[in-house]
KOLFI-845012 format. One record per atom (N, C-alpha, C): x, y, z. Coordinates in steps of 0.001 Angstrom, whole numbers, plus 500000, padded with zeros to 6 digits. Atoms other than C-alpha are relative to their C-alpha. Layout:
BEGIN
XYZ...
This chain:
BEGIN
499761501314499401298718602869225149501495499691499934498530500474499991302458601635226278499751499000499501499693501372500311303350598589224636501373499636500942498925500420499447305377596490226836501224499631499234498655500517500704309129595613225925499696498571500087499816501695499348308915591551225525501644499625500153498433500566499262311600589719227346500884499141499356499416500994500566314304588646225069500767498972500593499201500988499224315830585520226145501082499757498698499163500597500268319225584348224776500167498511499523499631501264500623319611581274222666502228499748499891498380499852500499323353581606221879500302498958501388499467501192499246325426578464222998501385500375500558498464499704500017328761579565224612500995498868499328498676501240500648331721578372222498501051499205500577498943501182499498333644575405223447501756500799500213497972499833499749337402576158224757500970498691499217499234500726500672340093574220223287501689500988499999498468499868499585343893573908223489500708499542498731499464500126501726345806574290220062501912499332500451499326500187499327348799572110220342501137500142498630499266500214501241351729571848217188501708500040500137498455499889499849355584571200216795500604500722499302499184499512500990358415572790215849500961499228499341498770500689500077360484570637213419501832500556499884498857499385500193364267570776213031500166500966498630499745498848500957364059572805209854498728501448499809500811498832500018361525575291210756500211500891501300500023498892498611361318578264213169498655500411500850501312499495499343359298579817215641499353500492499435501021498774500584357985582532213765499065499013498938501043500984500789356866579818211070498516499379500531500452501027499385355329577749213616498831500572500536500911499213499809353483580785215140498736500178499092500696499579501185352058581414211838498846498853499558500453501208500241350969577945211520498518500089501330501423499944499209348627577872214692499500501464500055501060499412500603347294581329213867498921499850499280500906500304501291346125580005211107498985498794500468500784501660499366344729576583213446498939501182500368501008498961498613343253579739215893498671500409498963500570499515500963341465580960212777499134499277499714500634500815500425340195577784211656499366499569500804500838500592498882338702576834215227499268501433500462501579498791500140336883580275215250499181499831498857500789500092501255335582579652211998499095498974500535501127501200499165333846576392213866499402500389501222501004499859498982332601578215216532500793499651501362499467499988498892335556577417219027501121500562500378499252498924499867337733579454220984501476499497500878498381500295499315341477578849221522500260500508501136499223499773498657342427579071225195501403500336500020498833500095500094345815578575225092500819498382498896499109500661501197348920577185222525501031499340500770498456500980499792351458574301223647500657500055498450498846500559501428354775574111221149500966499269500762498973501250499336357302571323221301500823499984498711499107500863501585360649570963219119500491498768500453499358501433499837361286567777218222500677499716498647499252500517500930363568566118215478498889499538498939501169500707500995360451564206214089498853499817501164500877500259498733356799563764215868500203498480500054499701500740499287356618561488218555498762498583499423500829500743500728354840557948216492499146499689500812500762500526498956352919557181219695499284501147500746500447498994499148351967560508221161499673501318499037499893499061500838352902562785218301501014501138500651499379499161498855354258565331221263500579498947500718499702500772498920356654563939223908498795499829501012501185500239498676354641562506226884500114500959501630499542498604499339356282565503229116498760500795499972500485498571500576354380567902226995498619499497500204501702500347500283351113565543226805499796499848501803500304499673498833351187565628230853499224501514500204500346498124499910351827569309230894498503500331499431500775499797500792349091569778228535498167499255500886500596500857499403346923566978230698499215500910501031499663499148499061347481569518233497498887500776499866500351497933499930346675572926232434498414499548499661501387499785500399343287571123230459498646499984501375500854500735498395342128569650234326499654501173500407499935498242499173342871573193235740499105500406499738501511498869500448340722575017233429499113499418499351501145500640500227338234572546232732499731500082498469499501500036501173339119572121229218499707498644499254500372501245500412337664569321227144500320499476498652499298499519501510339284569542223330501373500935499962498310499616500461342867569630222250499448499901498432499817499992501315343501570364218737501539500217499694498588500105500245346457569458216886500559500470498626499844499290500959348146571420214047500513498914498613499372500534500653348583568163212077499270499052500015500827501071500136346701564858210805501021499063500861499647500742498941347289562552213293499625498299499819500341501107500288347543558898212643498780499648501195501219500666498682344544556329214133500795499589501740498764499864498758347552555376216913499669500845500483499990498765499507348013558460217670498818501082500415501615499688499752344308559577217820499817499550501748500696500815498478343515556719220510500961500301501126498936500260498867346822556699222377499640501855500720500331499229499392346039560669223118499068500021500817500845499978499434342648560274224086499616499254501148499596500521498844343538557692226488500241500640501076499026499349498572346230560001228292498974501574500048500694498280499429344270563723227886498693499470500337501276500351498974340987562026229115499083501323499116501054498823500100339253564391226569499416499620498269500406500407501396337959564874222831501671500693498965498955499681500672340556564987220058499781500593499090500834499545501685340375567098216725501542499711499204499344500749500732343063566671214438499629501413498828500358499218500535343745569459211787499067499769498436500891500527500785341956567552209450498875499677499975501286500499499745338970566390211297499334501507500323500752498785499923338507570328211986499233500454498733500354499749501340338583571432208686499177499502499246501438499908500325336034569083207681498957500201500985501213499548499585333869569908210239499541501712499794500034498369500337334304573697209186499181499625498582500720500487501364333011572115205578498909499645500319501086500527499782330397569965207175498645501052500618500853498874499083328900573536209002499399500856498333499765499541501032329410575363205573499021499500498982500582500879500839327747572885203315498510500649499875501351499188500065324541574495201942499530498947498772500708501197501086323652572405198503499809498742500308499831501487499888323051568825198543500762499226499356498439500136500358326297569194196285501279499524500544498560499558499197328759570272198531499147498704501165500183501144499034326774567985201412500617499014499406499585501573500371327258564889199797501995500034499827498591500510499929331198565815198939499966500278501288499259500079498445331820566508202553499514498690500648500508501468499542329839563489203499500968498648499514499168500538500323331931561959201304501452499476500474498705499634499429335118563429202582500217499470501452499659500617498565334552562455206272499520498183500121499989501522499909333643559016205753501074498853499750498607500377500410337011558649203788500862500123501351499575499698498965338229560270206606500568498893501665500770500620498688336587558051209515500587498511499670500063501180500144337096554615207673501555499410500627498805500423499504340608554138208905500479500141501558500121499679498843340132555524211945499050498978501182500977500974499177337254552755213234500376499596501043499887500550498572339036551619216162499975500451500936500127499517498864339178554510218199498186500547500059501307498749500156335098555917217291499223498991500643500612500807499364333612552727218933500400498793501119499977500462498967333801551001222211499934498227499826500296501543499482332424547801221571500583498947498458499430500063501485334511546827218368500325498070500489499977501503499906335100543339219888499209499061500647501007500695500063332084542161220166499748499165499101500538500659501526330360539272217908498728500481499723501754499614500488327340539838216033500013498478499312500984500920500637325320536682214732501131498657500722499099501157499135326881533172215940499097499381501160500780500572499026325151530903218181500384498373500338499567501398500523326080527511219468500942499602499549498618500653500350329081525370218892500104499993498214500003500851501512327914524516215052500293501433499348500229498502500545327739528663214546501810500568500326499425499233499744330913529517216185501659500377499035498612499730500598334318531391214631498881500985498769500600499668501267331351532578211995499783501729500085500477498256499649330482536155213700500818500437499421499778498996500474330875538855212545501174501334500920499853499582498777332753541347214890500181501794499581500489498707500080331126545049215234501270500881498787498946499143500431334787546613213924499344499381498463500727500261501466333713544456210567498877500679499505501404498672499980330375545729210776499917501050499514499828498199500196331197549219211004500621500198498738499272499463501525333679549257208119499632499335498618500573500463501503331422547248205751498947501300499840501250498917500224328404549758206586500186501199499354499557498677500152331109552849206212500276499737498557500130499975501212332024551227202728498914499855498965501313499662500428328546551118201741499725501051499869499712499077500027328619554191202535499894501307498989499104499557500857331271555816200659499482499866498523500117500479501378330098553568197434499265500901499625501750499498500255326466555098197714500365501621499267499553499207500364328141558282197737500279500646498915498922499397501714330706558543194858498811499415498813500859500344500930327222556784192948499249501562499812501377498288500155324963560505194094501144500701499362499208498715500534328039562688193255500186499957498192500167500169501433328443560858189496499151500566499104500831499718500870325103561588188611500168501244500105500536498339499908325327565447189961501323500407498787499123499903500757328673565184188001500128499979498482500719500037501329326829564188185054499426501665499528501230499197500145324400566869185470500933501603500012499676498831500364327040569568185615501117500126498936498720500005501483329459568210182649498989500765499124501142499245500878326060569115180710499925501144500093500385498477500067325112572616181923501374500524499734498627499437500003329030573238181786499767500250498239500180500348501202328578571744178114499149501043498855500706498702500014325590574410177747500733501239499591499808498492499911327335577237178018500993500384498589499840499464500926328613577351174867501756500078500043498471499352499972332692578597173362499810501052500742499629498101498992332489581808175827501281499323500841498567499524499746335849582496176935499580499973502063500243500026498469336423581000180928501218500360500794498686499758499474338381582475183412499018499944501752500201500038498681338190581158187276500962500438501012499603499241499178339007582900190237500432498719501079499495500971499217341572580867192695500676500840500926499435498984498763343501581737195889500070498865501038499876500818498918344095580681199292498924500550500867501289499596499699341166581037201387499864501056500717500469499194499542339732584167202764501233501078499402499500499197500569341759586088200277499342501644499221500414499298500323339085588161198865499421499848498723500472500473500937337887585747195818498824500345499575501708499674500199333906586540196330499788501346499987499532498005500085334764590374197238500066500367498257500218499415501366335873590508193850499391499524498744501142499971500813333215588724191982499207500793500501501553499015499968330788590551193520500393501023499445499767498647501370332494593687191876500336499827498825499616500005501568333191592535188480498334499484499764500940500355500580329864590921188149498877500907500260501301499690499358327814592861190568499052499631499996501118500539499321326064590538192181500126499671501161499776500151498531325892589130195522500373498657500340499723501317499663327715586179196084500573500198501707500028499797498849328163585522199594501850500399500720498557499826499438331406586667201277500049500678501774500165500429498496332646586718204886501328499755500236498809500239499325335651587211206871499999499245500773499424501403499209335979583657207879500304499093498805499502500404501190337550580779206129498779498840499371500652500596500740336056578776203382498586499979499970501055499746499688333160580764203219499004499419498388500530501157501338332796579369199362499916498991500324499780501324500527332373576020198786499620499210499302500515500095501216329894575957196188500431500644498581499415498895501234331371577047192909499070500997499134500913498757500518329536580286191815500028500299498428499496499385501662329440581166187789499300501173499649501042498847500202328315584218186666500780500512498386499298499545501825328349585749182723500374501368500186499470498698499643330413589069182717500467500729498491499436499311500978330508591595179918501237501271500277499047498783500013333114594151179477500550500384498855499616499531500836333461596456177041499144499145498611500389500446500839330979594149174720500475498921499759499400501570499994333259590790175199499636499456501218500470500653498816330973588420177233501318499211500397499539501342499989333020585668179350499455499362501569500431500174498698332331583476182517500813499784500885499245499772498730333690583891185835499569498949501059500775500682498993333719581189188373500857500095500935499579499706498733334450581608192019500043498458500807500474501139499293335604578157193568500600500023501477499714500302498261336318576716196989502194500343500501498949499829499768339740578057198820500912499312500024499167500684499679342683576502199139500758499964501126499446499119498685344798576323202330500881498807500126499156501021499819347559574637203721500097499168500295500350501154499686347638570896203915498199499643500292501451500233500054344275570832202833499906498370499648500253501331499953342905567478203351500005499073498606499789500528501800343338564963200248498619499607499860500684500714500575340034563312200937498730501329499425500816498563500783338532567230200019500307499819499089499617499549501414340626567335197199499468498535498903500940501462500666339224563760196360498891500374499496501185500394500086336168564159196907499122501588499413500740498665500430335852568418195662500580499655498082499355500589501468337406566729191818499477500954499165501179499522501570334284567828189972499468501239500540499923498258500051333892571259191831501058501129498956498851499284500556337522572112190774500458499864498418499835500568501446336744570737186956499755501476499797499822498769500590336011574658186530501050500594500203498451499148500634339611575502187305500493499677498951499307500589501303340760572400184911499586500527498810500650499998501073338538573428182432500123501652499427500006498471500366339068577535182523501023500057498963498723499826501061341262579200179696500972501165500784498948499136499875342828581674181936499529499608501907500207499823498217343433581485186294500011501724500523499299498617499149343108584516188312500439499682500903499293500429498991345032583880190841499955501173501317500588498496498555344034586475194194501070499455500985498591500197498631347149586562196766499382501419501057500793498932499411346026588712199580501374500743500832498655500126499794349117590272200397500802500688501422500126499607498270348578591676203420499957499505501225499231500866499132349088589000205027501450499292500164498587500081499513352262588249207112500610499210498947499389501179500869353004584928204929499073499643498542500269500105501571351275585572201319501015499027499201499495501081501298354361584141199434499885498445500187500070501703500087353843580831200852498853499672499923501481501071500587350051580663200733499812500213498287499680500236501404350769581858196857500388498972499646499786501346500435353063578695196671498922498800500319501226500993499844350068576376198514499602499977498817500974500218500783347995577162195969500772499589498493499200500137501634350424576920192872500168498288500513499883501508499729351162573220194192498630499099500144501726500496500129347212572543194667500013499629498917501088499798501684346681573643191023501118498585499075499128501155500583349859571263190226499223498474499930500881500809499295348009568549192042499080499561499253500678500324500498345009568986190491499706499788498365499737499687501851346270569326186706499624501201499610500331498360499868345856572852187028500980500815499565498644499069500172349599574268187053500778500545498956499417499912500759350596574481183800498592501883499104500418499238500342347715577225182705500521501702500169499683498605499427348041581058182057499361500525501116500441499253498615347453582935185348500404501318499749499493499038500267347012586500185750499911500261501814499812499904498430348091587340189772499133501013499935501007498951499091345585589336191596500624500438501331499497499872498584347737591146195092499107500530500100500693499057499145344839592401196702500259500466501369499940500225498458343977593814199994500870501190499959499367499285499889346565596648199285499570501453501135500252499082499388344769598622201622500147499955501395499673500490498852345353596682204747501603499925499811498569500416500318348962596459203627500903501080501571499519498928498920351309597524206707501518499432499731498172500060499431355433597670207172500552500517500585498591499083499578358197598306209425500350501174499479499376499093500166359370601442209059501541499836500131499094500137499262363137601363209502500447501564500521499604498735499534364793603859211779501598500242498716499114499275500640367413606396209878501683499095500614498700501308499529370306604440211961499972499033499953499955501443500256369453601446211790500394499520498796498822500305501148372161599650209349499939498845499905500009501369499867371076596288210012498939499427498053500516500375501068369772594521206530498216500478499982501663499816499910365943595151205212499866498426500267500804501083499778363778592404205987498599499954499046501200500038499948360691591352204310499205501016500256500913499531499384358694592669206961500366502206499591499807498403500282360414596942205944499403499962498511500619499924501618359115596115202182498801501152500081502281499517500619356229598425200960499544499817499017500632500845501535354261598230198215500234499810498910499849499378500635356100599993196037501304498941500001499037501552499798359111597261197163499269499124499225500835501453500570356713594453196112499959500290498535500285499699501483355466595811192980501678500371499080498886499584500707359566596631191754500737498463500306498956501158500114360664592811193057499833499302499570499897501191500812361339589550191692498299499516499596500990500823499998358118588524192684498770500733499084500228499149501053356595590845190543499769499981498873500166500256501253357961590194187374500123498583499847499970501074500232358198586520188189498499499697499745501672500224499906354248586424188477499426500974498819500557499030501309353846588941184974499005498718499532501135498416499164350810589916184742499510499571501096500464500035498735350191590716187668499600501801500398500481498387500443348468593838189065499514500017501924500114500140498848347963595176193017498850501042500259501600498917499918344341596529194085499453499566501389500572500156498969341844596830196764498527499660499665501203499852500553338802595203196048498695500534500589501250498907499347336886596644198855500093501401499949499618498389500437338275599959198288499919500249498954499692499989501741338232599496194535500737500979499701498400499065500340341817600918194414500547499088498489499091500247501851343040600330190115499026498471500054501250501069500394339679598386189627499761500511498499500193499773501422339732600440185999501332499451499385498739500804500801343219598762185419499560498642499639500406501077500254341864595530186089499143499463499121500969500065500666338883595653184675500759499457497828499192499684500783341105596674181797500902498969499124498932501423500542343732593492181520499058499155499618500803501547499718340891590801182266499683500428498527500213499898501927339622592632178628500591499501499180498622500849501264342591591962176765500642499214500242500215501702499736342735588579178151499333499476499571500980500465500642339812587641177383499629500050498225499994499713501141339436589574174048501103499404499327499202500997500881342612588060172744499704498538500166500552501237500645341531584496173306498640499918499427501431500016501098337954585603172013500053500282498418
């Protein structure tokens, strides 16, 4: 008997287009600037949408009313009509002004590199942990913003009659009493879960803690899953953590615990860092940082500094750290030609450069591996021991 083939049909939603827009200021360069909406392009695939095309604009300072000159927000007006383009994204938090006054002139939806990023969180969100802080986070978000998210903001509510009137209410009130209701309800569910993990934290006894930090999609979960061997979830997209993972890890007969938290990245939103407090109480609370730099990417030393200014931030900065360069296997450089007499750059470094420069012994200990390749995974293995074992 043939069995027929059944007829698969296609669910899959095609992904939204979108137009990544960002300035160059007077003290930065192109190549910076490039680097900067890569990193937007990155973060709007991670949501499921696909960068069309990049407007750049230098300006002295952004424009307080537009953000971009109104030149560029034509141009931009233009090209979205052409190709039927319904979402701009902008490489920068964008005041409420500046929100409405765009959406006026591009006739479309706005994102804002902040309102992406939590919706990359809000997709992400798997516990009723992490929900509630992102719920959190965009409501903080939203509450200042109320004038452009509703239409009918000057309306009255309740009022009737001469003896009633001046008394209404008017919707914009409304909205931002309901959104601080909200918020309150909120930071009340997160207390108690906050409760509930000072305790199990409390649980676990003097064992010796060391958490795993970085800038996101560095390779943080990659290398718990090989020190612990287990399966924590990992994924070449960003902020694929955002639940903090713990796991107990022996080596060599000295237990300690390892926790894997949420990435860091540049101009990461404050009302995350608000509202992720009591995720990141397992960095405050660790006795040693690992710190994972992935170094294979173009601009490592500055997402290294992001994160050293995070951990500042969060009362973090002052702890021992032991650097993690992974990734050494993706590692690529310039070659220079035999004539060429022009200075090295950066970009001619190899690894063997890195590992002999400043940055090097400014970051002691520090140690350069591959954790998917498990290239000097018996070195590592190795230090984290006599880290651990000397504060055990």
């Amino acid at each position: 008997m043939i069995e027929k083939k059944k007829k698969i049909i296609s669910t899959d939603i095609e992904p939204e287009k979108a137009v990544l827009i960002g300035i160059i200021l007077e003290q930065q360069d192109e190549r910076q600037v490039k680097e900067y909406l890569d990193e937007l392009d990155f973060l709007a695939r991670t949501a499921g949408i696909i960068a069309d095309r990049r407007f750049i604009q230098k300006l002295a300072t952004p424009n307080t009313k537009t953000f971009i000159g109104t030149g560029k927000v034509e141009e931009v007006k233009a090209y979205m009509k052409e190709q039927d383009i319904e979402l701009a994204i902008f490489d920068d938090e964008l005041s409420p002004s500046q929100l409405r006054n765009l959406e006026k002139m591009l006739e479309c939806r706005i994102l804002d590199r902040t309102s992406l990023i939590l919706e990359i969180f809000a997709q992400r969100a798997k516990t009723a942990y992490a929900k509630t802080q992102v719920e959190l986070a965009r409501y903080q978000y939203i509450l200042p913003r109320l004038t452009r998210m509703w239409t009918h903001l000057e309306r009255q509510r309740g009022g009737g009659g001469i003896t009633m009137r001046g008394m209404g209410e008017t919707q914009l009130e409304t909205d931002k009493r309901i959104v601080l209701e909200k918020i309150s309800r909120l930071k009340e569910q997160l207390k108690k879960i906050d409760r509930q993990m000072m305790s199990q934290r409390s649980n676990r006894g003097n064992m010796v803690r060391l958490a795993l930090v970085g800038y996101t999609n560095v390779g943080k979960s990659t290398l718990m899953n090989m020190l612990s061997k287990s399966d924590v979830f990992a994924e070449d997209k960003l902020f694929a953590t955002l639940d903090t993972t713990v796991r107990k890890i022996v080596i060599e007969n000295v237990p300690f615990l390892l926790s894997d938290t949420v990435g860091f990245i540049r101009k990461l939103p404050h009302q995350l860092v608000e509202s992720f407090k009591s995720t990141l109480d397992e960095v405050r609370e660790a006795d040693v940082l690992v710190h994972v730099v992935d170094i294979s990417h173009p601009n490592f030393e500055e997402q290294l500094n992001v994160v050293n200014q995070t951990l500042q931030e969060i009362g973090a900065g002052d702890k021992p750290t032991y650097i993690v360069f992974n990734k050494i296997d993706a590692y690529t450089y310039v070659e220079k030609e035999e004539d060429d007499l022009s200075p090295k750059t950066k970009a001619n470094f190899t690894l063997d450069d890195w590992m002999k420069s400043w940055m090097a012994k400014e970051n002691s200990p520090c140690i350069f591996i591959s954790a998917k390749q498990k290239i000097n995974i018996d070195k590592l293995r190795n230090d984290i021991y006599k880290i651990v074992a000397e504060i055990h």
